[in-house]
Every structure is written in C-alpha cells, then in structure tokens.
C-alpha positions in Angstrom: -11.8 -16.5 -7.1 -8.7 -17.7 -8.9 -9.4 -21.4 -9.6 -13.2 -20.3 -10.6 -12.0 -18.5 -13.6 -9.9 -21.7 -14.4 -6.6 -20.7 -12.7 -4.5 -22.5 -9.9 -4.6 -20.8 -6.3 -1.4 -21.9 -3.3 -2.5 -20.5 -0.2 1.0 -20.1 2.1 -0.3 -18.2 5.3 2.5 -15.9 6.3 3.6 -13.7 9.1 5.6 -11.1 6.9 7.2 -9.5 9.9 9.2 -13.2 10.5 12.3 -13.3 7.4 12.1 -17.2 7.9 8.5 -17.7 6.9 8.9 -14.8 4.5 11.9 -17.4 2.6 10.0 -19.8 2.7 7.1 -18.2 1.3 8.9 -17.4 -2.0 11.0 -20.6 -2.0 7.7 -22.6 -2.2 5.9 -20.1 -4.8 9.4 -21.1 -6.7 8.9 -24.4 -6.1 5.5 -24.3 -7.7 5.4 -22.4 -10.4 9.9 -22.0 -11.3 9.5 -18.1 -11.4 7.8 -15.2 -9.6 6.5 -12.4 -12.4 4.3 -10.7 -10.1 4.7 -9.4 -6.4 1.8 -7.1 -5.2 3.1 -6.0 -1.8 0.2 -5.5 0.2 0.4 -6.2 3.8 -1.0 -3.9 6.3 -2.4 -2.5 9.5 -4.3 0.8 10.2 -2.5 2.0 13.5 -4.0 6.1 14.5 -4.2 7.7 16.9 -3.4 11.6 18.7 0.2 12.2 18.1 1.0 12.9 21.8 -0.7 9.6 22.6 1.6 7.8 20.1 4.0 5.2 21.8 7.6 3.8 20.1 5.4 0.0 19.9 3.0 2.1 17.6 5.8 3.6 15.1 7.8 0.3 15.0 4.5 -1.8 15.0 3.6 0.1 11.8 6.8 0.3 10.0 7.3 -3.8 10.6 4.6 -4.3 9.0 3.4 -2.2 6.3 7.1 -1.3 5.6 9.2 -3.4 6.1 6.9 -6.3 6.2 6.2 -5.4 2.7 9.9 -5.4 1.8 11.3 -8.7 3.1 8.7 -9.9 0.6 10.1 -7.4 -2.0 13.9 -8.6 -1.4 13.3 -12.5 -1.0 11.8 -12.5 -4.6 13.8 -9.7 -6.3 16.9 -11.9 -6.7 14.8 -14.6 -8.6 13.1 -11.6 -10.4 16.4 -10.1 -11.5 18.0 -13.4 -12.7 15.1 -14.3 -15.0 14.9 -10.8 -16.6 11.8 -9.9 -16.4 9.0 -9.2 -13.7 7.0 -6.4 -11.6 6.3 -5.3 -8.3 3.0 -2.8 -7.1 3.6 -1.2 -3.7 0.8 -0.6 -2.3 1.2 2.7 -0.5 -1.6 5.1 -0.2 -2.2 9.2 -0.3 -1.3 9.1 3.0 2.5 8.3 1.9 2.0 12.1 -0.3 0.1 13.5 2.6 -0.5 12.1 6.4 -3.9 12.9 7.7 -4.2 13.9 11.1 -4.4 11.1 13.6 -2.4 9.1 11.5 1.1 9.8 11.9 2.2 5.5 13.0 0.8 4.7 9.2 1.9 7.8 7.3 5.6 7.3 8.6 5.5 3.6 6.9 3.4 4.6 3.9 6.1 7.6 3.3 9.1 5.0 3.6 7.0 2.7 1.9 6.8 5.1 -1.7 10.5 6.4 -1.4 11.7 2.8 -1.5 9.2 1.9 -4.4 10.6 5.6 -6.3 14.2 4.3 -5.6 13.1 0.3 -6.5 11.7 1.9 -9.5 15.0 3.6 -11.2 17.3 1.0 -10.1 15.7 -2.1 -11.6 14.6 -0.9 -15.0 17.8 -1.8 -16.5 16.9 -5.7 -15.1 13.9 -5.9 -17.0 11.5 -5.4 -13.5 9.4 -2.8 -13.6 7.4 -1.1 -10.5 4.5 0.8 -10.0 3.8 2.6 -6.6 -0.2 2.5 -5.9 -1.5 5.5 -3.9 -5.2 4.6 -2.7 -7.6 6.8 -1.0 -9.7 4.8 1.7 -11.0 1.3 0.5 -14.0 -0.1 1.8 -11.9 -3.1 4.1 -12.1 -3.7 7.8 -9.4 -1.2 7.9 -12.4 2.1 8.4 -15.1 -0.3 9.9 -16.8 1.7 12.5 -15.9 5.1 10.7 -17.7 7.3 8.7 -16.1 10.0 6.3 -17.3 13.4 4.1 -17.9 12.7 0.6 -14.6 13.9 -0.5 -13.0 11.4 1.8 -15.6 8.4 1.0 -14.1 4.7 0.6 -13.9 3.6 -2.6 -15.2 -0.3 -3.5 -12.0 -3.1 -3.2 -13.3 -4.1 -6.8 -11.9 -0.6 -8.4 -8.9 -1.0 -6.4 -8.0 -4.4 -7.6 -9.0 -3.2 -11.4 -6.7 -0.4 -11.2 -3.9 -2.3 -9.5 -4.2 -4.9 -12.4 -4.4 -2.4 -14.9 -0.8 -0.4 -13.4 0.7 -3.8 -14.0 -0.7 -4.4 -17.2 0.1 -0.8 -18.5 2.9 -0.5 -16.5 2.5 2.4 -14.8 4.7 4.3 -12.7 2.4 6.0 -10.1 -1.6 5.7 -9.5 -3.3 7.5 -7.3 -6.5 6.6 -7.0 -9.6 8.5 -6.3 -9.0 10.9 -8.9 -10.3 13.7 -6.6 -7.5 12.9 -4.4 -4.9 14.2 -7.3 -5.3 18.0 -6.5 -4.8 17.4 -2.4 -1.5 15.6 -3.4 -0.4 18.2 -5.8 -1.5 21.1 -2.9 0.6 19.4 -0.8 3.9 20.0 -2.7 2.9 23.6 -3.6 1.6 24.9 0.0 2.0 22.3 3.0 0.0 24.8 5.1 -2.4 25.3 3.0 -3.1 21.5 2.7 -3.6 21.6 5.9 -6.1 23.9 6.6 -7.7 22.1 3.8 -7.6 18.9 5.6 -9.6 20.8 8.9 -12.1 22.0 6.8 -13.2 19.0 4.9 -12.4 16.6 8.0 -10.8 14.3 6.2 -9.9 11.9 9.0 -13.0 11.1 9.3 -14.5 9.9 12.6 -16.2 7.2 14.5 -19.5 6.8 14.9 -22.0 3.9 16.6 -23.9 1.2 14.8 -26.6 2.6 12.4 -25.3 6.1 12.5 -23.5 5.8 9.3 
C-alpha cells in the first residue's frame, strides 16, 4: 500500500512483548530513516470470556500485549522523539477502555491502562514538542469479531474509516476520538450513571454473540 502510492515500506516483524526485539525495532527504523515522527501503537489481542472463568494467564496475557506491549514501543522511541523536538504518538485504545462490555474484562483492564497512560503521556510531553492522541474505536471489521455477529448499535465499522480517522487525529492533532459517533452518548452515560450503562448494555446486547457459518 505504501510503496504503491510512491512511498518506501521496512517491514521489521516484531514480538512486542520481547524489549530486545522491541530495541531493535526502533534502532533499525532509526537507522533508516534518522528520526521517528510517527508511532501508531497498535498491537493487540481480543482475549473474553465469563469473568469467573477468567484465569491470571488471561489478565497478564492481555495486559503484555495490548498494554504494555504497546508501551515498550512507546518508550524505546520516545527518547529519540523528545530529543528531536517534535513527533506524535496515537494509542490505540478503544470504548471498551471508557466502558468494558461484559465478557470482556482480560481486554478492558489493558485498554483502561492503556488510555490513562496515553491521558498522562499526553500532558507530560506537550512541553517536548510530541503530541498524543488516544483513539477510542468501537468494533472494526478485523479477525478480532470473526465468527460473531452484533445488533446494529454495536455493528463493526470498515478498517478503511478507522485508518482515515486515525490519520486525520494525527493530522489535526487531536486529543481524543472516539469513533462510531453513536458510541459518544454510551461513554458519556457511563460517567453520569455506571448502572444505568449497564442495564443499557443488557438491553441492546452489546457483546454481541457467536453464531455458525451463514447465520450472520
């Protein structure tokens, strides 16, 4: 995608949950190109299931990846970020980091941790001329809900809006995106009445569920 539109692609496959290949990662993007002005921190994996069948591997499995999987990436380039002045990082969190569905309490735990450090990240680097914007996405249509099926209000959006908008947060720097727009009132619900969020959440299903081939 990137070379067809007459740009220059490095491919550097990378466990991000391993601080060795996560150096070396950076140090080779450095090597390459002398800076790093963009870091979209993006690494992931959809862990559910019923709280009381939720293990200690689940949690940390979750958190080392789509938390702190995401920052090793975040802290190996920030120094280079800092020192050249300029730069900006997009978290890419998601509604679930504002409020966890049910069923999903492994990934809400790193998607909550995941926005606090990006709200922190955000105050404290300002002043260094790098700028961050936390990206709150609804369901995307990726492997991650293959097999699943969801009511309208909780339909998957297409990865091409989700790339557009993350592009245009850089671009326009913005703070916080949360993205479907229907998804705005549940997160402002939440803050006003936890409860009633929830019974909200019952009613419209929005964990969706699983269904066979065909069915959805």
């Amino acid at each position: 995608m990137v070379e067809s539109h007459g740009g220059t692609a490095l491919v550097i496959p990378t466990d991000v949950t391993d601080d060795d290949q996560v150096t070396a990662l950076v140090d080779k993007t450095i090597a390459e190109w002398g800076r790093i002005d963009v870091v979209v921190a993006n690494a992931g994996q959809y862990i559910r299931g019923p709280a009381v069948a939720v293990s200690m591997d689940d949690l940390e499995r979750s958190l080392d990846i789509n938390f702190l999987g995401t920052a090793r990436v975040i802290l190996a380039a920030l120094p280079h970020m800092v020192e050249q002045g300029s730069g900006h990082i997009a978290l890419m969190a998601s509604v679930d980091g504002r409020k966890g569905l049910p069923l999903d309490a492994p990934y809400a735990a790193s998607k909550f941790a995941m926005v606090g450090f990006g709200d922190v990240l955000r105050q404290e680097l300002r002043p260094h001329g790098v700028e961050v914007s936390t990206i709150l996405f609804g369901r995307v249509e990726t492997p991650f809900v293959d097999g699943m099926a969801f009511p309208l209000m909780g339909k998957a959006m297409p990865v091409d809006r989700a790339a557009k908008a993350t592009v245009k947060a850089i671009e326009h720097n913005r703070a916080e995106v949360i993205l479907p727009h229907r998804a705005k009132p549940l997160v402002w619900l939440a803050n006003v009445s936890p409860r009633l969020t929830d019974l909200s959440l019952r009613i419209l299903k929005l964990e969706g569920w699983y269904v066979e081939e065909g069915e959805r």
